[in-house]
C-alpha positions in Angstrom: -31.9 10.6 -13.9 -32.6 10.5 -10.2 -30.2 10.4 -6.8 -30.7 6.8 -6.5 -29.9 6.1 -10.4 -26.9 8.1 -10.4 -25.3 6.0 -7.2 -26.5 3.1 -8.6 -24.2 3.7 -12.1 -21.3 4.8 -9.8 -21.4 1.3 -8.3 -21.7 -0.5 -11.6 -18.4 1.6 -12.4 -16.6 1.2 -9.4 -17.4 -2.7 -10.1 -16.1 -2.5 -13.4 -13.0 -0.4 -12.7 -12.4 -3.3 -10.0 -12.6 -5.9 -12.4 -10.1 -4.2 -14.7 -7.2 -3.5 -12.0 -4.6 -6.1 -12.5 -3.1 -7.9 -9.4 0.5 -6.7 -7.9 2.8 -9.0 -9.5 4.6 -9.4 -6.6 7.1 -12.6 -8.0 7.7 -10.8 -11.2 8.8 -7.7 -9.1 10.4 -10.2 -6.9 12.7 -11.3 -9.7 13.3 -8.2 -11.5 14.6 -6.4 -8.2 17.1 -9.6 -7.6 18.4 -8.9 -11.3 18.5 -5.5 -11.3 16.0 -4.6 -13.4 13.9 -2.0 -11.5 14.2 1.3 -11.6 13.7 3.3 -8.3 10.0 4.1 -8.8 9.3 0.2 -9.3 11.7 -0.8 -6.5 10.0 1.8 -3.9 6.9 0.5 -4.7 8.0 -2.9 -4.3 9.2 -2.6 -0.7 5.9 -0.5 0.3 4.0 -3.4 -0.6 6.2 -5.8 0.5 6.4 -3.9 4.0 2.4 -3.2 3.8 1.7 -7.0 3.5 4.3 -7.5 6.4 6.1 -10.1 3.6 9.5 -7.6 4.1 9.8 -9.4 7.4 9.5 -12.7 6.7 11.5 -12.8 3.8 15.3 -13.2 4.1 17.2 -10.3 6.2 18.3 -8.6 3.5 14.4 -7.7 2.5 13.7 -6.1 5.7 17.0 -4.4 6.1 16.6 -2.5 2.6 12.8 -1.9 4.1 14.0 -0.5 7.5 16.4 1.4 5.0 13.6 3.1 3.0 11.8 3.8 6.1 14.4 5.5 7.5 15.1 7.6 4.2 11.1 8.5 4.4 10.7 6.6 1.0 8.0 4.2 2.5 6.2 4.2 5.6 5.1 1.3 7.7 
């Protein structure tokens, strides 16, 4: 197998792998957070997407308060 073959099956993979990710289920997330139902690990990574979309500051205050929050705890970044 040559150079050229060898990049050309990472690609296909990297395709594939792509394919296979599931979307951020961001209103599911959304929901659970409101009743409680996410644990810290889930609710981190909620508020870094949230605040990498730029969605934690158009959301109500209390969205972007809790982001500013974890920013300033050093548990997301901007």
């Amino acid at each position: 197998m040559g150079v050229g073959s060898r990049a050309i099956d990472r690609h296909l993979m990297k395709e594939e792998n792509a394919k296979n990710v599931k979307p951020y289920d961001l209103t599911g997330n959304i929901i659970a957070f409101e009743s409680g139902e996410l644990d810290a690990d889930a609710t981190i990574e909620l508020f870094q997407y949230l605040v990498s979309t730029g969605m934690a500051w158009q959301l109500q205050g209390s969205y972007g308060r809790e982001a500013m929050r974890m920013i300033d705890a050093g548990l997301i970044h901007r």
